[in-house]
MOPAC internal coordinates of N, CA, C and O (Angstrom, degrees):
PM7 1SCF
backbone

  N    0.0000 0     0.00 0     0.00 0    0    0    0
  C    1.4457 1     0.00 0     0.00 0    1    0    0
  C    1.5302 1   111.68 1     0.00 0    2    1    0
  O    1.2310 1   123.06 1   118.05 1    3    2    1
  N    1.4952 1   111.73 1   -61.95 1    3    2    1
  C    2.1400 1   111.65 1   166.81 1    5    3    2
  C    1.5341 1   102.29 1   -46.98 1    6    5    3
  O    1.2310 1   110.74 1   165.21 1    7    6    5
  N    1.5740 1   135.02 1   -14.79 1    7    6    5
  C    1.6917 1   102.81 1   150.48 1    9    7    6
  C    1.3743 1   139.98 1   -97.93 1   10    9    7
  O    1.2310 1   136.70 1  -174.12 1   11   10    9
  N    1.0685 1    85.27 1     5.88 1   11   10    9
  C    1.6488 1   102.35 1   170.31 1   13   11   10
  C    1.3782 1   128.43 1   -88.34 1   14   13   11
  O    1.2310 1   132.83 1   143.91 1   15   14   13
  N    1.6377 1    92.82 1   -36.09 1   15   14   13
  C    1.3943 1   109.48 1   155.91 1   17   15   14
  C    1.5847 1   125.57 1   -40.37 1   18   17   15
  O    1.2310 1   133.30 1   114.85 1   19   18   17
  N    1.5372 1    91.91 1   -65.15 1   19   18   17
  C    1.7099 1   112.59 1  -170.24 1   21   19   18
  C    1.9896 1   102.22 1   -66.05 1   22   21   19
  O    1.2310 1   127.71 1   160.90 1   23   22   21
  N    1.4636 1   102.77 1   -19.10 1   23   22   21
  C    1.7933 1   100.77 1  -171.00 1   25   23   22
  C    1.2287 1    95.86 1   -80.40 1   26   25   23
  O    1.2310 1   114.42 1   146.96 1   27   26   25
  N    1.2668 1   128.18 1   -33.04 1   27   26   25
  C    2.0053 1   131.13 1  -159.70 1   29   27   26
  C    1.5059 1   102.23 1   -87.04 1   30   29   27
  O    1.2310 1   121.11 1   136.61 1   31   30   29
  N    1.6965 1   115.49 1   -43.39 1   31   30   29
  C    1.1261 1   118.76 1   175.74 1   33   31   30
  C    1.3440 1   124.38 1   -68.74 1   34   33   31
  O    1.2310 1   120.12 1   120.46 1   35   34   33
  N    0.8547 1   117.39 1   -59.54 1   35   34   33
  C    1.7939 1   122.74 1   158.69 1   37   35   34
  C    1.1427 1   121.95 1   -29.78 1   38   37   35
  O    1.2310 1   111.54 1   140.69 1   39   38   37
  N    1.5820 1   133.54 1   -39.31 1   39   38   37
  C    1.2339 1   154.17 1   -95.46 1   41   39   38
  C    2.0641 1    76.16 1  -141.57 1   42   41   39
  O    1.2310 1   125.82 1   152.41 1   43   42   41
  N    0.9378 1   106.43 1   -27.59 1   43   42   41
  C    2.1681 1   118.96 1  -160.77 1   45   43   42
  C    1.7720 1    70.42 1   -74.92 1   46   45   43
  O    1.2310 1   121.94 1    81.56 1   47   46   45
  N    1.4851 1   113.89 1   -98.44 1   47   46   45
  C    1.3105 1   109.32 1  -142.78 1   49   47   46
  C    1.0689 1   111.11 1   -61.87 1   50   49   47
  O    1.2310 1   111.87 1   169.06 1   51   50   49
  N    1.8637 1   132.94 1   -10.94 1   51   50   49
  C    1.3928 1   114.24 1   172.91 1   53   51   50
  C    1.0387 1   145.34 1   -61.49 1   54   53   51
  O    1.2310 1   132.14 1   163.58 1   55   54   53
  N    2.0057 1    94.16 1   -16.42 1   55   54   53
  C    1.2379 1   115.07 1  -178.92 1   57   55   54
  C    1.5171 1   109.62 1  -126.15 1   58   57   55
  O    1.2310 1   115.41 1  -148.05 1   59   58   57
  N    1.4072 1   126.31 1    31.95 1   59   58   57
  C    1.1276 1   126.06 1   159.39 1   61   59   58
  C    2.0820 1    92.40 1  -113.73 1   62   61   59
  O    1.2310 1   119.55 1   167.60 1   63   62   61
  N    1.2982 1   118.47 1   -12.40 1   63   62   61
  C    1.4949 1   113.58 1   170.39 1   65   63   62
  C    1.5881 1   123.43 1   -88.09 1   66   65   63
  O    1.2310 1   126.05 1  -176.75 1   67   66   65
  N    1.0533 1   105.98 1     3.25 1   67   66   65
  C    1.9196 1   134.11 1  -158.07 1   69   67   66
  C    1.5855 1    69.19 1  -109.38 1   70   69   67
  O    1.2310 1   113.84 1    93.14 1   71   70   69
  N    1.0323 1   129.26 1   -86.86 1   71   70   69
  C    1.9073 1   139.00 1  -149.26 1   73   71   70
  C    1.1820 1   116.43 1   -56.49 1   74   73   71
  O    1.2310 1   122.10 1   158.62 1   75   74   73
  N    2.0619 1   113.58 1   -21.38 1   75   74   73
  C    1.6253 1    97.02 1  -176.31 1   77   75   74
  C    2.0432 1    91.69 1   -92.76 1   78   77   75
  O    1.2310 1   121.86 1  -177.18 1   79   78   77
  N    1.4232 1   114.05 1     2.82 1   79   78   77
  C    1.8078 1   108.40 1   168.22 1   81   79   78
  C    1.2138 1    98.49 1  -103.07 1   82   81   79
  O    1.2310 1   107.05 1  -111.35 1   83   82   81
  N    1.4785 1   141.73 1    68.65 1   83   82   81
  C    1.0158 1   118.39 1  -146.70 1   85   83   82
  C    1.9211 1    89.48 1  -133.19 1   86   85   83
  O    1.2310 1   119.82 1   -44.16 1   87   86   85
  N    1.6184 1   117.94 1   135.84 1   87   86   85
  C    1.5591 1   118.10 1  -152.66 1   89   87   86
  C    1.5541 1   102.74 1   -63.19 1   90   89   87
  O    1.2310 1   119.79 1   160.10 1   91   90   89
  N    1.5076 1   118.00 1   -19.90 1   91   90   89
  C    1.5379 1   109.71 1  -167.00 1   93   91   90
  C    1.5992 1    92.26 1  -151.71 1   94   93   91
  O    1.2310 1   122.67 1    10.05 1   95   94   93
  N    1.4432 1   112.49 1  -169.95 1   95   94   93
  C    1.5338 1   118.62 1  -168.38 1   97   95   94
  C    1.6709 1    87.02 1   -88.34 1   98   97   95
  O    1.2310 1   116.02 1   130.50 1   99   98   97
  N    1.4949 1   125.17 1   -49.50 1   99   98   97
  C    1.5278 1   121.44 1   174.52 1  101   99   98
  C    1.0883 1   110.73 1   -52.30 1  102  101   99
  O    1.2310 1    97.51 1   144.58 1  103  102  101
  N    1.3228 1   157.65 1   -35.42 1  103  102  101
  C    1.3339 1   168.39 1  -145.47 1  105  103  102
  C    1.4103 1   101.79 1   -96.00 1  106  105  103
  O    1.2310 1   113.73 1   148.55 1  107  106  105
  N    1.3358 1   129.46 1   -31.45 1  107  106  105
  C    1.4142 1   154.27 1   164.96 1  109  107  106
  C    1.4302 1   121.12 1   -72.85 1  110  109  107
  O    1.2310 1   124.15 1   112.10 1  111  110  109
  N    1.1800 1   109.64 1   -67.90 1  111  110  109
  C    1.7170 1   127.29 1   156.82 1  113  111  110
  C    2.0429 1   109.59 1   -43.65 1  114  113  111
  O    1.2310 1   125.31 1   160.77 1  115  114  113
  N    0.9945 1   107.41 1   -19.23 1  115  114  113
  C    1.2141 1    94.07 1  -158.92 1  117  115  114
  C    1.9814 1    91.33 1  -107.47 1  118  117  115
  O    1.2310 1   122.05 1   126.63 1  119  118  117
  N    1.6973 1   113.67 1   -53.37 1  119  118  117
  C    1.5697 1   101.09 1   147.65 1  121  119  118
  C    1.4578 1   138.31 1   -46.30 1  122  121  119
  O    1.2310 1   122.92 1   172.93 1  123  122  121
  N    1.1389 1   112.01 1    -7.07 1  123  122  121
  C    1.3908 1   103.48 1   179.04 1  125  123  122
  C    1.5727 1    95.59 1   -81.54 1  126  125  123
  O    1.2310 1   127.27 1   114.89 1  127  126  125
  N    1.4751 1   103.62 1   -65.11 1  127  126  125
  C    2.0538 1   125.30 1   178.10 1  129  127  126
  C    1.5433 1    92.17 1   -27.35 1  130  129  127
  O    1.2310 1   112.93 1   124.36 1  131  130  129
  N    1.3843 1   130.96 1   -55.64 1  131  130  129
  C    1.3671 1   120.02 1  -175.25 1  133  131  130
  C    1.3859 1   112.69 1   -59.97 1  134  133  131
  O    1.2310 1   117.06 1   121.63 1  135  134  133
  N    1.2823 1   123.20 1   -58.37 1  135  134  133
  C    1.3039 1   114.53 1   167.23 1  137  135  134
  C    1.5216 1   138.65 1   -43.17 1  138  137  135
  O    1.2310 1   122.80 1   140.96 1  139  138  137
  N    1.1604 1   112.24 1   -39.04 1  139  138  137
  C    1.3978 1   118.58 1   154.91 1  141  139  138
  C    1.2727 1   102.07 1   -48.50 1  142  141  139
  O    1.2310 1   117.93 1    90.86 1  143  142  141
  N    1.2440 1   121.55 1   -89.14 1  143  142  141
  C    1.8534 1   124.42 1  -169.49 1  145  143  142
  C    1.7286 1    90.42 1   -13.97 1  146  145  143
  O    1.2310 1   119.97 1    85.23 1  147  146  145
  N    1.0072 1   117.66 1   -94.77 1  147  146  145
  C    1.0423 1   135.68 1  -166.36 1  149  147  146
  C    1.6257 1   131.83 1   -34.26 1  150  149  147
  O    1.2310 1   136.33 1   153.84 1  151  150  149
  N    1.3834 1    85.99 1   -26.16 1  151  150  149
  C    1.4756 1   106.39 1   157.57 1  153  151  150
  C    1.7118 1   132.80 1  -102.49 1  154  153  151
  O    1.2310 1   128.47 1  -171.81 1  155  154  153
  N    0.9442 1   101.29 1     8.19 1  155  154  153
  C    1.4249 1   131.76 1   145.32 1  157  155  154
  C    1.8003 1   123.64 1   -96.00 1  158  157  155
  O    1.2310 1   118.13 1   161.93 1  159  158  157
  N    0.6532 1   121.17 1   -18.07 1  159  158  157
  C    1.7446 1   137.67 1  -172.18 1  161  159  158
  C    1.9766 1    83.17 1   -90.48 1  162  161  159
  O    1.2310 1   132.87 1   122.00 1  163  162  161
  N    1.5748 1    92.73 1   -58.00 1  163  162  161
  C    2.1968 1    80.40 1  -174.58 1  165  163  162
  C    1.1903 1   105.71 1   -45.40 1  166  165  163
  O    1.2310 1   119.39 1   126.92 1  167  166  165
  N    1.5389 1   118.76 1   -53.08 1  167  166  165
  C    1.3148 1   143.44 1  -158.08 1  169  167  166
  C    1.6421 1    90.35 1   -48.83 1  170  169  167
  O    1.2310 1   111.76 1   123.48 1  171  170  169
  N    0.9423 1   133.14 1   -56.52 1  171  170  169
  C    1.6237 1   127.20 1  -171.12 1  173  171  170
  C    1.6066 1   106.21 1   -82.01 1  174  173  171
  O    1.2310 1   118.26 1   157.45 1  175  174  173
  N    1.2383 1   120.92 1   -22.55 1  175  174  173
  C    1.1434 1   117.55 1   172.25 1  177  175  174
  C    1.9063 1   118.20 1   -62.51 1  178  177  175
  O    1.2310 1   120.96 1   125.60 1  179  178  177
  N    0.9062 1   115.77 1   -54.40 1  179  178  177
  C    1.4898 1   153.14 1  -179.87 1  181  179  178
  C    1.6791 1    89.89 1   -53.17 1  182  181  179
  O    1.2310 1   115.91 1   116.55 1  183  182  181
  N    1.3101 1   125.37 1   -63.45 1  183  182  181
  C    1.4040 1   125.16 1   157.87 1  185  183  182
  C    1.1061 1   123.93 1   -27.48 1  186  185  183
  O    1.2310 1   127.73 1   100.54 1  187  186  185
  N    1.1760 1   102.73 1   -79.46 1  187  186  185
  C    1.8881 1    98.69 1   161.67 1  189  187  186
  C    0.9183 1   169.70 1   -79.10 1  190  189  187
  O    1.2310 1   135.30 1  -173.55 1  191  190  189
  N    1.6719 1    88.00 1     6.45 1  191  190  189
  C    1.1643 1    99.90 1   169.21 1  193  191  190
  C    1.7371 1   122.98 1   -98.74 1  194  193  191
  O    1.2310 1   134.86 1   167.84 1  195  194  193
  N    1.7821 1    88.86 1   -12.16 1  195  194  193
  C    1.6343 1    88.06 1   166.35 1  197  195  194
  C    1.5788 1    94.68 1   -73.88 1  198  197  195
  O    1.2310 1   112.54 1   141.53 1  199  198  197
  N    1.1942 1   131.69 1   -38.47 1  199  198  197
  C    1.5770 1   107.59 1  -165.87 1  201  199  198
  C    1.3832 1   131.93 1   -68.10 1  202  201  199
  O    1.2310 1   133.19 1   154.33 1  203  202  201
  N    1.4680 1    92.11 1   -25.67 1  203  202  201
  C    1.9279 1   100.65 1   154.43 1  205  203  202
  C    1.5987 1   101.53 1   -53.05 1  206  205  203
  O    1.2310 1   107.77 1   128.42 1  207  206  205
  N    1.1457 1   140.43 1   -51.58 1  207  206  205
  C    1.4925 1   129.64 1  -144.34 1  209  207  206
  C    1.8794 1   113.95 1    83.31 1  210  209  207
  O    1.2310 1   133.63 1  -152.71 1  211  210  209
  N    1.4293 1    91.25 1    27.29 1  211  210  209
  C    1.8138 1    96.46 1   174.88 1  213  211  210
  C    1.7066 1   104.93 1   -93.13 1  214  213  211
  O    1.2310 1   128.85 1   165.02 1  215  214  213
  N    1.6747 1   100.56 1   -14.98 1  215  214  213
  C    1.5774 1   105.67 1  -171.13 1  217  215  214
  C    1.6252 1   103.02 1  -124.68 1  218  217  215
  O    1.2310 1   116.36 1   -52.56 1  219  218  217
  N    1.0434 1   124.52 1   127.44 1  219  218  217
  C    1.4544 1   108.41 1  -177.59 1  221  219  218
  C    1.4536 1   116.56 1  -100.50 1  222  221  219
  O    1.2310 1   111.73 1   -32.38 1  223  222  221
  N    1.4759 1   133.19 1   147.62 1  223  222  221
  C    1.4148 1   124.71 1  -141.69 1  225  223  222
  C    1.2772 1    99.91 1   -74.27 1  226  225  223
  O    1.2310 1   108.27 1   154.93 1  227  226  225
  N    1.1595 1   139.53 1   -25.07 1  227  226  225
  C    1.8484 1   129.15 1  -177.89 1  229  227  226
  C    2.1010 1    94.61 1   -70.92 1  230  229  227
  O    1.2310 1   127.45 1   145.02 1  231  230  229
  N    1.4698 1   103.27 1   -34.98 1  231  230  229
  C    1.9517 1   100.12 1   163.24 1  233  231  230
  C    1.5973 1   111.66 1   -56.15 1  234  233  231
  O    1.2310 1   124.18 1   125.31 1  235  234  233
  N    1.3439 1   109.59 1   -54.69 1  235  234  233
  C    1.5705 1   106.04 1  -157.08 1  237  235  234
  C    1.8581 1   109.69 1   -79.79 1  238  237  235
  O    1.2310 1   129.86 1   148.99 1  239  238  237
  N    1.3770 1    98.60 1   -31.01 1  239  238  237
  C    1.6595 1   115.18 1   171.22 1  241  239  238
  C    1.5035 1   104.30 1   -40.27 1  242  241  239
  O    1.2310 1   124.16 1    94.43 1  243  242  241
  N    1.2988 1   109.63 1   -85.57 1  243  242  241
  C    1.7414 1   110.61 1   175.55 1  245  243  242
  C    0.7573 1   134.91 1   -65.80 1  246  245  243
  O    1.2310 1   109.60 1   162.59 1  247  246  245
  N    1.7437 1   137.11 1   -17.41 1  247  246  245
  C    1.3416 1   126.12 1   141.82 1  249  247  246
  C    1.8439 1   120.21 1   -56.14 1  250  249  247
  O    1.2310 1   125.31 1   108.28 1  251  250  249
  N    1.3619 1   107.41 1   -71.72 1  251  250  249
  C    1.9563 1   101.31 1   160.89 1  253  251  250
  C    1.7489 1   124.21 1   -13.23 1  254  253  251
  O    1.2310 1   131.32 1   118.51 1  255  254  253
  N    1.6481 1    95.75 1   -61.49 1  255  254  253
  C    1.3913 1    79.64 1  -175.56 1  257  255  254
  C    1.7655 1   103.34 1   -84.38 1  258  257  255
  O    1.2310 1    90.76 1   173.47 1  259  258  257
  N    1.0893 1   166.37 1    -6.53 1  259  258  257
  C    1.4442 1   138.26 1   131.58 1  261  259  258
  C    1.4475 1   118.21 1   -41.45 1  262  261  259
  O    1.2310 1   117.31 1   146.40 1  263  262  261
  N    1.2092 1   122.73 1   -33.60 1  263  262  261
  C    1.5894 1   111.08 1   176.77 1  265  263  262
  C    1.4203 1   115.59 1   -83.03 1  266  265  263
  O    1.2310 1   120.01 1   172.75 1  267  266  265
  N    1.4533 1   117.59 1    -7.25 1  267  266  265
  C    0.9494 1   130.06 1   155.88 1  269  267  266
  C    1.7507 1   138.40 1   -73.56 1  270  269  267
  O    1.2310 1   133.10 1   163.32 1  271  270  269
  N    1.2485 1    92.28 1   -16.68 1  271  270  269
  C    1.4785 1   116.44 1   170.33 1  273  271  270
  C    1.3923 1   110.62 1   -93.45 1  274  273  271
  O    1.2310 1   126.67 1   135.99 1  275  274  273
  N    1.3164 1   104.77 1   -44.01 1  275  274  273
  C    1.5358 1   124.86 1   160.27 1  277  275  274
  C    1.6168 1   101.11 1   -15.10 1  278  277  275
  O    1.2310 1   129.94 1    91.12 1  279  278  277
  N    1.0058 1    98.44 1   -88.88 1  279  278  277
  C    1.7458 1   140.87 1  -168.73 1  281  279  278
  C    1.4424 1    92.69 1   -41.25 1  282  281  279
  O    1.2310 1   111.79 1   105.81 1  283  282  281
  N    1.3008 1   133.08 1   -74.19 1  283  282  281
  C    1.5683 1   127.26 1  -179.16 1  285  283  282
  C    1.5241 1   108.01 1   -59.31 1  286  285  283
  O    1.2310 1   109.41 1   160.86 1  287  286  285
  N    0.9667 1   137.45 1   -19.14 1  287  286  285
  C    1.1509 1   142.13 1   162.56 1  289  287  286
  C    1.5961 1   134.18 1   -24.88 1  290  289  287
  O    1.2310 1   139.54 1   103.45 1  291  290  289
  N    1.7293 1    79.71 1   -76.55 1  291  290  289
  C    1.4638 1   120.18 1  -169.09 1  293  291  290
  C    1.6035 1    95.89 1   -93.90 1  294  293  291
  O    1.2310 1   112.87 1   154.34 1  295  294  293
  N    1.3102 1   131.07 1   -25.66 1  295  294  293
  C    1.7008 1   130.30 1   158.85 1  297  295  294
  C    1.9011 1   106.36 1   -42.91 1  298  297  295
  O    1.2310 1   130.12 1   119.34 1  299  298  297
  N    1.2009 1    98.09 1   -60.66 1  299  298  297
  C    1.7400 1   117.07 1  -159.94 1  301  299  298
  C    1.6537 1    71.84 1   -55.99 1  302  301  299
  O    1.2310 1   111.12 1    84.54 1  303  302  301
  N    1.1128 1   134.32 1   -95.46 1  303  302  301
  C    0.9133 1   153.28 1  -123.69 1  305  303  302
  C    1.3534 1   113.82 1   -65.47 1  306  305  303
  O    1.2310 1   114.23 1   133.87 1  307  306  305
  N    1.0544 1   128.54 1   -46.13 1  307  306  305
  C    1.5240 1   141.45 1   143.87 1  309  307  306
  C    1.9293 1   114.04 1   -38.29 1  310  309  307
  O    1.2310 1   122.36 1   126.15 1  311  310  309
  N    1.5543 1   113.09 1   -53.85 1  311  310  309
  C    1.0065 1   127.27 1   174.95 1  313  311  310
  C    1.9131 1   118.59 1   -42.82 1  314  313  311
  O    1.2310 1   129.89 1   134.11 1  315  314  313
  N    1.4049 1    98.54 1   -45.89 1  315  314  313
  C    1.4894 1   111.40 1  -142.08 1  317  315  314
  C    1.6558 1    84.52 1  -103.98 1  318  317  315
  O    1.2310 1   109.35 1   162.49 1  319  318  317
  N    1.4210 1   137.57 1   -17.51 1  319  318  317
  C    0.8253 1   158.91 1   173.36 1  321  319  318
  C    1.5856 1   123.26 1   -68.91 1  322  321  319
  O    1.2310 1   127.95 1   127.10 1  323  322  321
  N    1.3676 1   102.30 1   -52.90 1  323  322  321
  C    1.4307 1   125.14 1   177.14 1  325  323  322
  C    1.7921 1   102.60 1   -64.58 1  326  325  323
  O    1.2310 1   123.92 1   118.31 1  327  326  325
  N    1.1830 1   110.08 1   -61.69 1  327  326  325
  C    1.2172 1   126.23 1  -169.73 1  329  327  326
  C    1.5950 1   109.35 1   -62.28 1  330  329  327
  O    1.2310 1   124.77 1   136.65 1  331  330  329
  N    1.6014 1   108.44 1   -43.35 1  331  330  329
  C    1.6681 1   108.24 1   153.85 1  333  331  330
  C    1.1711 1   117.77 1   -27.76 1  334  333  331
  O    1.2310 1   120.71 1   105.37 1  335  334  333
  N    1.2631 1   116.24 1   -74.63 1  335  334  333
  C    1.3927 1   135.96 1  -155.62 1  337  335  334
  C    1.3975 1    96.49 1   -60.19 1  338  337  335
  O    1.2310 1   114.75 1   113.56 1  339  338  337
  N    1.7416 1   127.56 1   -66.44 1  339  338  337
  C    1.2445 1   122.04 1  -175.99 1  341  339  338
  C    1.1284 1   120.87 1   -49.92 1  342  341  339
  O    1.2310 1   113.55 1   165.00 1  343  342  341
  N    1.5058 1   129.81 1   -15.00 1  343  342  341
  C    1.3426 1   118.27 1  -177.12 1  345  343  342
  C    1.3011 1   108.48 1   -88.61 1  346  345  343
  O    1.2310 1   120.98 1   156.89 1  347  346  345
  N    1.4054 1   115.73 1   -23.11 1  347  346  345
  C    2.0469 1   118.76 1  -177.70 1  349  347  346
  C    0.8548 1    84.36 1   -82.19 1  350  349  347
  O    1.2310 1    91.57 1   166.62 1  351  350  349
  N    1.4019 1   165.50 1   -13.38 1  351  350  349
  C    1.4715 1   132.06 1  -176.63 1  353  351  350
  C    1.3811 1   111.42 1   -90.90 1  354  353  351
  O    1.2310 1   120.10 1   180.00 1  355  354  353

């Protein structure tokens, strides 16, 4: 599960750093959407792994709530983005 963790988490800025070189504004829109996934995927990871007791809740507390901030983040951002795009077209 801690590599699955480290693959989903890792996995956020590679593809929120892929999206700001990204070939078109969709090409961008669509790395960010991955990053979310993916930052939701920790989000369940992080779950279980406090529920094993591999993470202990003052561990999983403060990581959660950044991936939780995470998460509204990368919403806005995807959101405000999408809606960009639909209006230039």
């Amino acid at each position: 599960m801690s590599k699955q963790l480290l693959r989903s988490g890792t996995s956020i800025g590679a593809n929120l750093s892929e999206a700001m070189y990204g070939v078109s504004r969709n090409d961008f829109i669509a790395k960010v959407f991955i990053s979310l996934k993916e930052t939701a995927e920790t989000e369940y990871w992080l779950e279980l792994l406090n529920k094993t007791d591999y993470l202990s809740d003052i561990e999983y507390d403060s990581i959660n709530k950044d991936c939780k901030e995470l998460i509204k983040l990368l919403t806005k951002i995807a959101k405000t983005s999408r809606e960009s795009n639909k209006r230039d077209s």
